[in-house]
Backbone as a printed PyTorch tensor [residue, N CA C, xyz], in Angstrom:
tensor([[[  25.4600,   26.9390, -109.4840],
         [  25.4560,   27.6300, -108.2110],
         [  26.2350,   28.9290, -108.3790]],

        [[  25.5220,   29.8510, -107.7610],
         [  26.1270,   31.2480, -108.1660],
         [  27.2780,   31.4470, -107.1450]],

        [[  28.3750,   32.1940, -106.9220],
         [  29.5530,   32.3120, -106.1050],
         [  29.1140,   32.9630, -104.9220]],

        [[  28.2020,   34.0960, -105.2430],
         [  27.7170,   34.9630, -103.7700],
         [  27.0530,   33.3920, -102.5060]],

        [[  26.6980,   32.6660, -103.5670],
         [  25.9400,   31.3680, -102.3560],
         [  26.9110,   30.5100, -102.1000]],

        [[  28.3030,   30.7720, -102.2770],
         [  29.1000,   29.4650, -101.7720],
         [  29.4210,   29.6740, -100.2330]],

        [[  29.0560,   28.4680,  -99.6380],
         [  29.4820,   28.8590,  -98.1860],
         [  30.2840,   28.1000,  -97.7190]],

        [[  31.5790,   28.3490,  -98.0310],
         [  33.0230,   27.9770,  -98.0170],
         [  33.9900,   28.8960,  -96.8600]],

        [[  33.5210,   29.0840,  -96.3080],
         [  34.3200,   29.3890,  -94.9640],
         [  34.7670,   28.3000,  -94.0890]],

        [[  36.4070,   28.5480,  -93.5990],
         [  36.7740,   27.5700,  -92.8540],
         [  36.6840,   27.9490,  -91.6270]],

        [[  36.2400,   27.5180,  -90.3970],
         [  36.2120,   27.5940,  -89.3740],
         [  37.1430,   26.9580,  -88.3060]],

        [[  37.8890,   26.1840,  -88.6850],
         [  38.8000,   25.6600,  -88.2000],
         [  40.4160,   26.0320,  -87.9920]],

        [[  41.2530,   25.8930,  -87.1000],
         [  41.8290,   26.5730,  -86.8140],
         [  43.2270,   25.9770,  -86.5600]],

        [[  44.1970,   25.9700,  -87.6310],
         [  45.0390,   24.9350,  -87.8880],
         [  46.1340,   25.0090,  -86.5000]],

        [[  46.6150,   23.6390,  -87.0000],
         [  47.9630,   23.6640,  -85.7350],
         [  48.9250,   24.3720,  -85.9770]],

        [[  50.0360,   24.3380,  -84.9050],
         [  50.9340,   24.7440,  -85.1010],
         [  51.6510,   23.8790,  -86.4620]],

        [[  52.3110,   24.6200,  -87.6140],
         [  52.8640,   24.3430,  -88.8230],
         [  54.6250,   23.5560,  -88.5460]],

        [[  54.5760,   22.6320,  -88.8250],
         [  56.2110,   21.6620,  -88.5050],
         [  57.2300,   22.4800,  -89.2670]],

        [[  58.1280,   23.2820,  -88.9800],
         [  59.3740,   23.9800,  -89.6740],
         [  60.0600,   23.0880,  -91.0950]],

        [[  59.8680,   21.8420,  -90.5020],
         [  60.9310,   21.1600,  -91.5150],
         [  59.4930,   20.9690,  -92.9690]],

        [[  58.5330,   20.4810,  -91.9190],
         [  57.5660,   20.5060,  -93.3840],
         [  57.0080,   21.6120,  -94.1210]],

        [[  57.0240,   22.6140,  -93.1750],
         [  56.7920,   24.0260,  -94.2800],
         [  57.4820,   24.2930,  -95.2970]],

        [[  58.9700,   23.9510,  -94.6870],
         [  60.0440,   24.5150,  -95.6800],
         [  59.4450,   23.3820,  -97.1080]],

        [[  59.1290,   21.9250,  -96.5180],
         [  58.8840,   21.0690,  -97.8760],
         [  57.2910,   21.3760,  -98.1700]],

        [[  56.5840,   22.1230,  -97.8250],
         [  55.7700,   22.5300,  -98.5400],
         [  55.7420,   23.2710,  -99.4860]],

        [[  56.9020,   24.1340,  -99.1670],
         [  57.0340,   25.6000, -100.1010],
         [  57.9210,   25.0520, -100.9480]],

        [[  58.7460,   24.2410, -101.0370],
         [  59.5060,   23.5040, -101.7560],
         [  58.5780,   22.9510, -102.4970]],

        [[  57.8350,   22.0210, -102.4190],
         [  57.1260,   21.3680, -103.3110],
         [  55.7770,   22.1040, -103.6220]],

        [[  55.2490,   23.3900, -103.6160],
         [  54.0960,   24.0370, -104.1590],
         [  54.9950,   25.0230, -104.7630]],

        [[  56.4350,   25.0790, -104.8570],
         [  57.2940,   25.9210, -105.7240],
         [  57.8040,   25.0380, -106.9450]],

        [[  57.8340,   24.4390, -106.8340],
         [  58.0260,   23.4890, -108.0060],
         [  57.1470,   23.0550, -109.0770]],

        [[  55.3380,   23.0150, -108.4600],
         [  54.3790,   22.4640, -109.1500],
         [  54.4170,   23.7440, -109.7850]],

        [[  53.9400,   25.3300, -109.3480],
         [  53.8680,   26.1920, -109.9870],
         [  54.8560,   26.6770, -110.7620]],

        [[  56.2700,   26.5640, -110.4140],
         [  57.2560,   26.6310, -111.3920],
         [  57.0590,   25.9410, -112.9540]],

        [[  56.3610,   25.1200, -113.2480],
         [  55.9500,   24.2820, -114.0740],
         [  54.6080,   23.7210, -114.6620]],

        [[  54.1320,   24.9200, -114.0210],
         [  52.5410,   24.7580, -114.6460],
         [  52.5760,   26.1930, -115.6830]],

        [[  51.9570,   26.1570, -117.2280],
         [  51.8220,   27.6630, -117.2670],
         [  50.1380,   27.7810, -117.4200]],

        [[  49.5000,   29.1290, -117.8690],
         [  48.3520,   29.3670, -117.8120],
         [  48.4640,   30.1460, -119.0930]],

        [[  47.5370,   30.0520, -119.6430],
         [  47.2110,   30.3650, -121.5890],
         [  47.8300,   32.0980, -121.5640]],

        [[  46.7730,   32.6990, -120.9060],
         [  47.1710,   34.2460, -120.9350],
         [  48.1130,   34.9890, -119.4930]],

        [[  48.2550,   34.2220, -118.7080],
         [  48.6560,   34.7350, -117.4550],
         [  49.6890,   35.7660, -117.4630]],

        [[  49.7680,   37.1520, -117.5290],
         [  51.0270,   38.1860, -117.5270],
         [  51.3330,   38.2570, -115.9950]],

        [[  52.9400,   38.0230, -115.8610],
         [  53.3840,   38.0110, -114.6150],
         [  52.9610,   36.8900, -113.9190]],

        [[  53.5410,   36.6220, -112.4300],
         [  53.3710,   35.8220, -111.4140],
         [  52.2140,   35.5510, -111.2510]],

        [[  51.4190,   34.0310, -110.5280],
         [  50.2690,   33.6630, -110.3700],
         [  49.8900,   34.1920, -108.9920]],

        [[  48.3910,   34.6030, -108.9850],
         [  48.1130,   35.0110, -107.8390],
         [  47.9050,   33.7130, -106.8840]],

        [[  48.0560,   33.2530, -105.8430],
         [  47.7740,   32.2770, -105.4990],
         [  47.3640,   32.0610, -103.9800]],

        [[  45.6150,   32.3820, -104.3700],
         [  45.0030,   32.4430, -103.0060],
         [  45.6070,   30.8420, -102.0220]],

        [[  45.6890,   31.4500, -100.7420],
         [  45.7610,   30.4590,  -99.9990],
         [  44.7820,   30.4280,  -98.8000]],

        [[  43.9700,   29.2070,  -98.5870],
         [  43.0770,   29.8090,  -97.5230],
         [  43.5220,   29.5120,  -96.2610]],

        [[  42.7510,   30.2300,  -95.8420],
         [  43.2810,   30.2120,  -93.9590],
         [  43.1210,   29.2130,  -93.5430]],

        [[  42.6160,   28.1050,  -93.3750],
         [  42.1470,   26.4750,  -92.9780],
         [  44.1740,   26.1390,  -92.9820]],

        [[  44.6940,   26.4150,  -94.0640],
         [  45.8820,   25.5850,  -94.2710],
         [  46.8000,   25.8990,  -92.9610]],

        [[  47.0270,   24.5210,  -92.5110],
         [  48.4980,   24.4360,  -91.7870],
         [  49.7810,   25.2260,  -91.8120]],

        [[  49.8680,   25.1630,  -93.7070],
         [  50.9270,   25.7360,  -93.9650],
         [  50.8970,   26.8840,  -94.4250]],

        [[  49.4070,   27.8370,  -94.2420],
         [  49.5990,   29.1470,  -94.7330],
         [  50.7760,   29.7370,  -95.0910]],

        [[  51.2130,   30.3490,  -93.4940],
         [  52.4160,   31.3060,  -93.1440],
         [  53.6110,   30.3270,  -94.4450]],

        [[  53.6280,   29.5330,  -94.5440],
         [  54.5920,   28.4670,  -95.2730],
         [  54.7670,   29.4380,  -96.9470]],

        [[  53.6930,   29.6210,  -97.5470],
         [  53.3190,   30.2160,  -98.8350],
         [  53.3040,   31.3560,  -98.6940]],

        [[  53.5130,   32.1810,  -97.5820],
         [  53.1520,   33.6690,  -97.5270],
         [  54.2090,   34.0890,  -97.3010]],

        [[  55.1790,   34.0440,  -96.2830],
         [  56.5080,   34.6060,  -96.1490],
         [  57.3390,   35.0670,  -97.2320]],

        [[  58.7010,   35.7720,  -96.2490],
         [  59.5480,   36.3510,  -97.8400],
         [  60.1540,   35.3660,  -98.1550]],

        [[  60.8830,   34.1020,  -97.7770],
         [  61.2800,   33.2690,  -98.1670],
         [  60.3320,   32.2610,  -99.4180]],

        [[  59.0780,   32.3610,  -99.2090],
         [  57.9560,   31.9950, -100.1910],
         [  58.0380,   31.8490, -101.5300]],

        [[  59.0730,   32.2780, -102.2460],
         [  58.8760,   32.8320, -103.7500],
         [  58.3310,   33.3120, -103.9480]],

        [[  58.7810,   35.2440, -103.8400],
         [  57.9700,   36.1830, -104.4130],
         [  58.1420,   36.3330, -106.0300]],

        [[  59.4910,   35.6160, -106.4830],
         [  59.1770,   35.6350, -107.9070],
         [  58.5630,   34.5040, -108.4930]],

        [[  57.8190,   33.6280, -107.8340],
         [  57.1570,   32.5190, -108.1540],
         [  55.5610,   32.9880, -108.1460]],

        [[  54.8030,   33.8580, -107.5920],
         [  53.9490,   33.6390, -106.8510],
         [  53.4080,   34.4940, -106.0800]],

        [[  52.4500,   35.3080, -105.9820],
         [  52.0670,   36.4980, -105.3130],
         [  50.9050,   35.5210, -104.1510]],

        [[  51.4400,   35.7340, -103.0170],
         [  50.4640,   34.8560, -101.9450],
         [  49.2410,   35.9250, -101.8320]],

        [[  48.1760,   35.1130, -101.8430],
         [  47.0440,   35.9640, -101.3750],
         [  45.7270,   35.0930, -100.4090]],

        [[  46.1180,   35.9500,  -98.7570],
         [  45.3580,   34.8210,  -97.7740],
         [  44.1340,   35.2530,  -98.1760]],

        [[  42.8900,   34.1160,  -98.1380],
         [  41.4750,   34.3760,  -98.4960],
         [  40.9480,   33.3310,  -96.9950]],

        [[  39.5780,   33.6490,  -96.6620],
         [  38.7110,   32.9950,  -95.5650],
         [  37.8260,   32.4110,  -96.5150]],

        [[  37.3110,   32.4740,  -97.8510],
         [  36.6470,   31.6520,  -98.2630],
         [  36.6230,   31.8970,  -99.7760]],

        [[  35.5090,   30.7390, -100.5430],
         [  35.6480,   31.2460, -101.8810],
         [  35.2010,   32.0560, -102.6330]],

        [[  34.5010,   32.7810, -101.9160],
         [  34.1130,   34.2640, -102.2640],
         [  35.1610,   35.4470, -102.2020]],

        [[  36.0690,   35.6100, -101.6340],
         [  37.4400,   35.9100, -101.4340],
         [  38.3300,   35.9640, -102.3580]],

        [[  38.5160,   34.4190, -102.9180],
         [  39.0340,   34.2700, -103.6100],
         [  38.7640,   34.2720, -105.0640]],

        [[  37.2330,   34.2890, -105.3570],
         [  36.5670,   34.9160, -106.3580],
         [  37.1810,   36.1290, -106.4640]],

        [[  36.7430,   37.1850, -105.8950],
         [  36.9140,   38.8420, -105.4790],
         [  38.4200,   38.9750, -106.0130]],

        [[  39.6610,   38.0260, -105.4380],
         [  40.9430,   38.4820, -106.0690],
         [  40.9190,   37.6860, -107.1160]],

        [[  40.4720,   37.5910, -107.9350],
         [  40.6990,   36.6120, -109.4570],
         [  42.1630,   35.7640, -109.4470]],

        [[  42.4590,   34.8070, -108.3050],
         [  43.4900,   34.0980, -108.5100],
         [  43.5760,   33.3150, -109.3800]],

        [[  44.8460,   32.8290, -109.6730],
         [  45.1010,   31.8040, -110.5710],
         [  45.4330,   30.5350, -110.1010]],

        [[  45.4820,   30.5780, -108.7160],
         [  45.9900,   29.2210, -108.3450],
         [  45.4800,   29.1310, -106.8820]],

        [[  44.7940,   28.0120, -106.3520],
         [  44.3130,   28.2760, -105.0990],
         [  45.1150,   26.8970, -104.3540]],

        [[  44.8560,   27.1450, -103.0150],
         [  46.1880,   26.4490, -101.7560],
         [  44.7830,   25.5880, -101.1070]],

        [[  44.1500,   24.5030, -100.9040],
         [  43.4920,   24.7700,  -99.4560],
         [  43.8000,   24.2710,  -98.5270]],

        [[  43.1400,   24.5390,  -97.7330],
         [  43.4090,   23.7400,  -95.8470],
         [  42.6330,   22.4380,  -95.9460]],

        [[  41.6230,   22.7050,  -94.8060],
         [  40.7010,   22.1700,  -94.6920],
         [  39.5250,   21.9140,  -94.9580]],

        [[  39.4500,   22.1810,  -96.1280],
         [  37.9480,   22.0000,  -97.3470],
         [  37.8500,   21.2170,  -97.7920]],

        [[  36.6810,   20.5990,  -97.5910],
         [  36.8470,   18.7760,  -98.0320],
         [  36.4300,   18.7160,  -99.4700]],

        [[  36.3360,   17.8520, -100.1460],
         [  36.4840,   17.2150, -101.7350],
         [  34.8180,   18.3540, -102.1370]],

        [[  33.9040,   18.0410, -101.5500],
         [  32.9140,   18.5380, -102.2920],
         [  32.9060,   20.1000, -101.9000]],

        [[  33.4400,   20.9050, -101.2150],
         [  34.1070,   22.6220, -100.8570],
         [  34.8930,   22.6100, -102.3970]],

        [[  35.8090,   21.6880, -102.8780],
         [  36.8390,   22.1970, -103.4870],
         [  36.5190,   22.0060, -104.9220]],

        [[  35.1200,   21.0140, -105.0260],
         [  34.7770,   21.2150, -106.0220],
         [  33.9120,   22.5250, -106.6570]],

        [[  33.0130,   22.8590, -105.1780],
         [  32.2320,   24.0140, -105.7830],
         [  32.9780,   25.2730, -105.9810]],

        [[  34.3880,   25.3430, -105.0380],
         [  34.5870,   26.6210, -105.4960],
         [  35.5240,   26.3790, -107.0950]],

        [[  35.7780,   25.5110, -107.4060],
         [  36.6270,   25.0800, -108.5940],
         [  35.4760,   25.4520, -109.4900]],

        [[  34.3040,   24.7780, -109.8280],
         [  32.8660,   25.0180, -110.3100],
         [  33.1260,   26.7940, -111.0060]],

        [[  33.3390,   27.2220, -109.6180],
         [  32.5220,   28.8970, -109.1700],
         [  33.8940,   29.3050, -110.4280]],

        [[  34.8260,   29.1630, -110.4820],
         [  36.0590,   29.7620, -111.3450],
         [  35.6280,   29.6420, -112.5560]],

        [[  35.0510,   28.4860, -113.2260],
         [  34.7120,   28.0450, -114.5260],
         [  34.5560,   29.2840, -115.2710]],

        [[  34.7610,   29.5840, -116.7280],
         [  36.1970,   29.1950, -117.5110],
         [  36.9410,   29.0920, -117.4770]],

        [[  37.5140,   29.6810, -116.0520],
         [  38.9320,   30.5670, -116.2300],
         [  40.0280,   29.1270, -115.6220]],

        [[  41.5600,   29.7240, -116.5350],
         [  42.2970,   28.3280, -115.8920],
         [  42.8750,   28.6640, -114.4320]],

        [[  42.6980,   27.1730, -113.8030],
         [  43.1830,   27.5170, -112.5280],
         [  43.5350,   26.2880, -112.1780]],

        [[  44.9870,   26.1900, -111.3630],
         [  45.4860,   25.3170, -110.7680],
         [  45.3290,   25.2510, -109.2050]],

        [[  44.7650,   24.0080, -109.0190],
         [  44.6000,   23.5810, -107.2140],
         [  45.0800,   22.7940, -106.8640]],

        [[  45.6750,   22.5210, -105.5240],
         [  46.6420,   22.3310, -104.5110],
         [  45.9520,   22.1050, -103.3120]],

        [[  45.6880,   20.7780, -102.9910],
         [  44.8790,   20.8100, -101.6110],
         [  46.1980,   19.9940, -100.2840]],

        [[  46.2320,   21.0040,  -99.5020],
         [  46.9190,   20.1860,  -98.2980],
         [  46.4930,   19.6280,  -97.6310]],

        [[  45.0390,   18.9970,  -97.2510],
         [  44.7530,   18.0000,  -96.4520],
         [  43.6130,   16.9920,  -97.7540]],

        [[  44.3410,   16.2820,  -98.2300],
         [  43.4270,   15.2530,  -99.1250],
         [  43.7920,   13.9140,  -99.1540]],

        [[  43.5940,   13.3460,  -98.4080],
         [  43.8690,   11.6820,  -98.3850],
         [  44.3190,   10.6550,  -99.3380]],

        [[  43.0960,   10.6230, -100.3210],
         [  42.9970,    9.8920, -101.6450],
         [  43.3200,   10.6560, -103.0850]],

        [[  43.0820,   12.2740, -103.2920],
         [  42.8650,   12.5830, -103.9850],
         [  42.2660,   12.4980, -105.3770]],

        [[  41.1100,   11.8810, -104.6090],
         [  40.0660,   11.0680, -105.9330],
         [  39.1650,   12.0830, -106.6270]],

        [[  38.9950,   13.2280, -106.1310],
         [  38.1710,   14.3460, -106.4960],
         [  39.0410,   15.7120, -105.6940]],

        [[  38.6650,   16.7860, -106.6450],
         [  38.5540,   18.3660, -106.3430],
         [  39.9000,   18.2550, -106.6410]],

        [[  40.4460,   18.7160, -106.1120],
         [  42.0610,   19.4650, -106.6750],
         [  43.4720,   18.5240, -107.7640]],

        [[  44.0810,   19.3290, -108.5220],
         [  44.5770,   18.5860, -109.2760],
         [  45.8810,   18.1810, -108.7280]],

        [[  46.2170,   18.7170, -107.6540],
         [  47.5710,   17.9740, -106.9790],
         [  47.2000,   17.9250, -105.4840]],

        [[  47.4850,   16.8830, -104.9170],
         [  47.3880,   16.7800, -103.4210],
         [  48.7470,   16.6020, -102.2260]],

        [[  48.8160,   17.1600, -101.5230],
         [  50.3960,   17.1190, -101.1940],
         [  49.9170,   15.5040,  -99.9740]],

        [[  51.4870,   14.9940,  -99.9900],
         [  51.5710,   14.2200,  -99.2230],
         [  52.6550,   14.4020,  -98.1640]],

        [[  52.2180,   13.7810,  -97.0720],
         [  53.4630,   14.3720,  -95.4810],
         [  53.3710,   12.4800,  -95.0430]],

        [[  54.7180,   12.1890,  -95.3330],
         [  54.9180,   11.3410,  -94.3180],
         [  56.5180,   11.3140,  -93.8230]],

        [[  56.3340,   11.4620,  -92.4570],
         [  57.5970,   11.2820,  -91.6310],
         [  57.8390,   13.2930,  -91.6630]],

        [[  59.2110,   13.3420,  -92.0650],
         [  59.7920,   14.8070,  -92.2540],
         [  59.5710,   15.1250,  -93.9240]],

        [[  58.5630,   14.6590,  -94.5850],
         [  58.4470,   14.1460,  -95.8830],
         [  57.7290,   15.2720,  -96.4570]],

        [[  58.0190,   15.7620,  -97.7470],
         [  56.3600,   16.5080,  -98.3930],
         [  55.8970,   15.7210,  -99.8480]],

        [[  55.0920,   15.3130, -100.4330],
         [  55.4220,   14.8420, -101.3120],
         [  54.2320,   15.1460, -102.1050]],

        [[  53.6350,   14.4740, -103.3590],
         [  51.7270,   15.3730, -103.9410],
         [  51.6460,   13.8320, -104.7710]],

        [[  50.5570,   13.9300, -104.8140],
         [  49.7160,   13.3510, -106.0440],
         [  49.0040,   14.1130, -107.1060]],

        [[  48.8480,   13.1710, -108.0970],
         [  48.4070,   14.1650, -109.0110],
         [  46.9010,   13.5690, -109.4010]],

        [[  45.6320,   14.4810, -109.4950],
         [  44.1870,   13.7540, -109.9360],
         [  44.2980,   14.3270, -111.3140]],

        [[  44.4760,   13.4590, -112.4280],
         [  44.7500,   13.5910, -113.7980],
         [  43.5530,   14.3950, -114.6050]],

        [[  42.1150,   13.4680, -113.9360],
         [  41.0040,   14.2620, -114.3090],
         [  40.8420,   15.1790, -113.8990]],

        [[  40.7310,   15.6820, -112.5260],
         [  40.9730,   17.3490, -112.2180],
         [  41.8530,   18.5200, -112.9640]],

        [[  43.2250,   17.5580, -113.3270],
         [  44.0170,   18.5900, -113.8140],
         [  43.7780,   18.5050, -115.5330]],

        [[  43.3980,   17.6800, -115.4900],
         [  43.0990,   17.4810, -117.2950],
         [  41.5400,   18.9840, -117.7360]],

        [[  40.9360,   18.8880, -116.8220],
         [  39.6020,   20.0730, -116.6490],
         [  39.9410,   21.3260, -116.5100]],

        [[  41.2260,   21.5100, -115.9190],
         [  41.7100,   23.2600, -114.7960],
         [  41.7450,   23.9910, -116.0060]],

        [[  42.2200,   23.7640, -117.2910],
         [  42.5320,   24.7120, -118.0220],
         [  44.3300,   25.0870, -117.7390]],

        [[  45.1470,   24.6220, -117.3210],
         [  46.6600,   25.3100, -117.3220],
         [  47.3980,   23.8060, -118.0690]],

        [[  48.3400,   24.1490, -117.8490],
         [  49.3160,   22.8210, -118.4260],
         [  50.4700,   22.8580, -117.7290]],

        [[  50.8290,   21.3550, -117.1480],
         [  51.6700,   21.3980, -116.7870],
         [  52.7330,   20.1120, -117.4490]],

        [[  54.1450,   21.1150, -117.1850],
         [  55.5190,   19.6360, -117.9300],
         [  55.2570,   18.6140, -117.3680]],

        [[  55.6230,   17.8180, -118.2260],
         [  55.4270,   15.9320, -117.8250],
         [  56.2310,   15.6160, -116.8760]],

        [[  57.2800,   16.4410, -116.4800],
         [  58.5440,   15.5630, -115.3930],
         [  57.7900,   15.4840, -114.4660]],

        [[  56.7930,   16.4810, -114.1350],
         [  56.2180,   16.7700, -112.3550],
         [  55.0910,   15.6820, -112.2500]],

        [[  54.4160,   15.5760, -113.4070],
         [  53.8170,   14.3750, -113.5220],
         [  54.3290,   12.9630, -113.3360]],

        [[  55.8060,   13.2160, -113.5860],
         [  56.3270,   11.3460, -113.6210],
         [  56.9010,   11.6360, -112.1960]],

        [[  56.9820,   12.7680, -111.6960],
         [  57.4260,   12.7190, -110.1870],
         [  56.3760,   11.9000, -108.6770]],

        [[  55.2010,   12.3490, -109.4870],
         [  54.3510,   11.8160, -109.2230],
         [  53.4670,   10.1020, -109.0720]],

        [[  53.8600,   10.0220, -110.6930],
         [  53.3470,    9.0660, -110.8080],
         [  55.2680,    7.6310, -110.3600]],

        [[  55.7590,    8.3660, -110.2110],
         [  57.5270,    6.9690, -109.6490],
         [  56.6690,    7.0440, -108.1610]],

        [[  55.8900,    7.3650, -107.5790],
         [  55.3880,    6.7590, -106.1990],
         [  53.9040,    6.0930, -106.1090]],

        [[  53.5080,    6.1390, -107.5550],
         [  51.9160,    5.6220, -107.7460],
         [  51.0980,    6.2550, -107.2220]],

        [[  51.0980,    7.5290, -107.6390],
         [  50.1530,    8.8220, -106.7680],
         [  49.5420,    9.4570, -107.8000]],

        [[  49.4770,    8.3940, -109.0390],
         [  48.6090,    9.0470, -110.2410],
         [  46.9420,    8.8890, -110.1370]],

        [[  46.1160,    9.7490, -110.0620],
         [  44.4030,    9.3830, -109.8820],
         [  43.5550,    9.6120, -111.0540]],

        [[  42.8720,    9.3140, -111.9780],
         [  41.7280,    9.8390, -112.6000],
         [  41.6280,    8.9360, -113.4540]]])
C-alpha cells in the first residue's frame, strides 16, 4: 500500500489530559526513548505525535525533553511520512491504523508508542499502561524485534517484572 492512500486521520477528539498522568506519560515515553538508539540517527529523535493522543500537549511542552526529543504534532500518517520521524506517539489508531502506517515507514528504523492499546498484541512496540494515578507500558517483542532500533534490556525487564511482555 502506497503512503499517499493511507487514510489515517484521527477524527476524534481527546479528553481533557489528567496532570498527574501527563507528567507520567512524559516520564515514561522519556525513558523508553532515552534508551532506545537508531543505527544512523544524528541528533535527537523526531517524534511525531498524533493528534488523537490524550497526552499530546504531555510530549510537546517545554518541560517535554527538548534534549530528548524534537515533538512533532501530525493529523495523520501521511504527515508523519512528510516529516521523516523516527519515533511515532499514537492516540487513537487502532492495531490495524498502526500497522499500516508502521508498513508505510518500511526500511527505515522506527520506534512506536501507542497510548490507547489494551492488549498490545499487534502494531506498536511499547504500549503505555494507566491504572489509578499510574503510567506504566508493555512491550510487543515482535513489533519491536521488526522496528529496526534497539533498545537496553533494563526497559525490557521493566516491563516484563509486571508480565507485560507480548510476541
Amino acid at each position: 500500500m502506497s503512503a499517499a492512500s493511507l487514510p489515517l486521520r484521527s477524527e476524534v477528539h481527546p479528553a481533557a489530559a489528567d496532570p498527574v498522568l501527563a507528567a507520567g506519560v512524559r516520564q515514561t515515553v522519556a525513558g523508553i526513548i532515552s534508551y532506545t538508539r537508531w543505527p544512523h540517527l544524528k541528533g535527537v529523535p523526531r517524534l511525531c505525535v498524533f493528534r488523537s493522543a490524550t497526552y499530546a500537549a504531555a510530549l510537546d511542552g517545554i518541560d517535554a525533553g527538548p534534549d530528548l526529543w524534537q515533538a512533532i504534532p501530525v493529523a495523520d500518517v501521511n504527515q508523519a511520512l512528510a516529516e521523516q520521524c523516527d519515533a511515532l506517539y499514537f492516540g487513537q489508531e487502532s492495531q490495524r491504523q498502526q500497522l499500516e502506517a508502521i508498513g508505510a515507514y518500511l526500511p527505515r528504523p522506527l520506534l512506536t508508542i501507542a497510548e490507547q492499546a489494551a492488549d498490545c498484541s499487534a502494531g506498536s512496540a511499547f504500549c503505555l499502561k494507566f491504572t489509578d494515578d499510574r503510567v506504566g507500558f508493555s512491550v510487543n517483542l515482535d513489533s519491536l524485534s521488526r522496528s529496526g532500533v534497539r533498545v537496553h534490556p533494563d526497559v525490557l525487564m521493566l516491563a516484563s517484572a509486571g508480565s507485560n511482555r507480548h510476541g
